[in-house]
Each structure stands twice: as C-alpha cells, then as structure tokens.
C-alpha positions as CSV (number, residue, x, y, z in Angstrom):
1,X,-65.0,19.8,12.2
2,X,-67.0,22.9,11.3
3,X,-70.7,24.0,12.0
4,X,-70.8,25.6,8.8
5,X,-73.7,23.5,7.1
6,X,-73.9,20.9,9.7
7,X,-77.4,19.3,10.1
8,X,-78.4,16.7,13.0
9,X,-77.0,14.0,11.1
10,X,-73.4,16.0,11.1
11,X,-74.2,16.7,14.7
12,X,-74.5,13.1,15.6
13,X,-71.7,12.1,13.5
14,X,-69.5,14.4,15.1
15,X,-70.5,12.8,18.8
16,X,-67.2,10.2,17.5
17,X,-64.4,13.3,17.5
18,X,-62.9,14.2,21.0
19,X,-64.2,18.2,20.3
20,X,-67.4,19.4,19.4
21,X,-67.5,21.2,16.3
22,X,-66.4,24.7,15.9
23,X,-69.3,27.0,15.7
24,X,-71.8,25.4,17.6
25,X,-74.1,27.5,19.8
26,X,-73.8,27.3,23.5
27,X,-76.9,25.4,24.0
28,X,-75.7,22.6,20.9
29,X,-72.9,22.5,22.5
30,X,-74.1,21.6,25.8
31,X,-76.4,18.9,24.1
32,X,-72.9,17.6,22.4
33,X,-71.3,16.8,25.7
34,X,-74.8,15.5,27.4
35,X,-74.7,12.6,24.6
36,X,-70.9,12.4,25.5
37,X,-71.4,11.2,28.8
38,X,-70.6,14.7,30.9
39,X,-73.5,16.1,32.5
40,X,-71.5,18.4,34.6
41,X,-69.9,20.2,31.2
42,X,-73.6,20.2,29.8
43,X,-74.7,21.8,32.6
44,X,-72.7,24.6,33.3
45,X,-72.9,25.8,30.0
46,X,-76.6,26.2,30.2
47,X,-76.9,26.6,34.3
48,X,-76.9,30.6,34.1
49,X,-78.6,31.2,30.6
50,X,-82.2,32.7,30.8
51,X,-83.3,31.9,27.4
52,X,-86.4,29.6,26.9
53,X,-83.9,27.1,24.6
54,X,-81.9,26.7,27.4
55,X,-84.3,26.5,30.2
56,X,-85.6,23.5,28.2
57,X,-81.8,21.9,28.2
58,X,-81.6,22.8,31.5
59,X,-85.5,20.9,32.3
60,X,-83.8,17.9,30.3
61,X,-80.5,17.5,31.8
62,X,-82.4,17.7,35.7
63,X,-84.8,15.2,34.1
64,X,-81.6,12.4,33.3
65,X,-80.2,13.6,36.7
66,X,-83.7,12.3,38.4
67,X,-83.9,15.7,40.0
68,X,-87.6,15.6,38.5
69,X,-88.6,18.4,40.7
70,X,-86.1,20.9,39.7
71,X,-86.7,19.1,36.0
72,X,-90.1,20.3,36.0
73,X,-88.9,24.2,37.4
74,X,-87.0,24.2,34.2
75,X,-90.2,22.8,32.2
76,X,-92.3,26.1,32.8
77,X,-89.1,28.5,32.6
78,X,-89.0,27.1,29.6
79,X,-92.5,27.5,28.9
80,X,-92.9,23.7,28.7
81,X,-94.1,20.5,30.7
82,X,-92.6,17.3,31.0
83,X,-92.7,15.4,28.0
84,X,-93.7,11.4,27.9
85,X,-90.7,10.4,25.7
86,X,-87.7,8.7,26.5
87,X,-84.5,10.2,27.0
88,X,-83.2,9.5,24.2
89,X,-86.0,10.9,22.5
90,X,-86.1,14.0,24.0
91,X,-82.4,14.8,23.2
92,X,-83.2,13.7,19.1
93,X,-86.2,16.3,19.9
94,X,-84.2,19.3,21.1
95,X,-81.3,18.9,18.6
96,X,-83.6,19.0,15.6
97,X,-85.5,21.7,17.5
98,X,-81.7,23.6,17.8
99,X,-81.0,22.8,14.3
100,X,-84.1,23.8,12.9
C-alpha cells in the first residue's frame, strides 16, 4: 500500500497488512507499529528525533509504558502536558494531528 493520498481512515485500514505503507513519515510510521502491538519498533524510531511531533509520540509511547515520569519529560519537549484522554484517544489525536 501507498501513502500517496492516504487519510486516517487509509491509515487505520492499513493497521490489517503486515507493512506499513510506503511513504509514511518516520513519526506515522512509529504510530503504525504502536497500534500494532510493538512498542519497542515505535520507539526507536522516534527515541533520537528532536522534533516537537515526535517528542509528543515519544510523551505517548512513555505514557502506555507507565513511565509517567519520563511521559511527562516528553510532554514539555514537546511543548505539551499530559492530556486527560484515553489511550486510545490520544493515538486517534496524534494521527489526525500527523495527517492533518
């Protein structure tokens, strides 16, 4: 599957093939194999990125971890705090906020 043209919808749809999508950004990408099941891949792609996008994927991923402390380090990197939603809402949140 191709990025070209892909909105969340596509994105979620494409959670059911064993690849992400060609073309995703590093940070969609990471997001793609959190709501896989594997942290660890999520993580390393984003664990030495400096951006404010990935900070924030970085504060999330810490957050599912229960590392709420280091969680919260990667809130203000990213310029953030940490939000009262669930999970599962705060992933739907930062994939519309990467596809958008």
């Amino acid at each position: 599957m191709y990025f070209w043209g892909m909105d969340i919808s596509a994105f979620k749809s494409s959670l059911q093939q064993p690849a992400p999508p060609i073309g995703l950004t590093v940070q969609q990408e990471a997001l793609w194999y959190d709501a896989k099941g594997e942290w660890e891949k999520a993580h390393d792609l984003i664990n030495d990125l400096d951006d404010k996008q990935s900070a924030h994927i970085h504060a999330y991923l810490h957050r599912k971890e229960g590392d709420l402390w280091n969680a919260d380090y990667w809130y203000r990197r990213a310029g953030r705090s940490r939000p009262a939603l669930t999970l599962e809402e705060e992933w739907e949140d930062l994939a519309r906020i990467l596809f958008f």
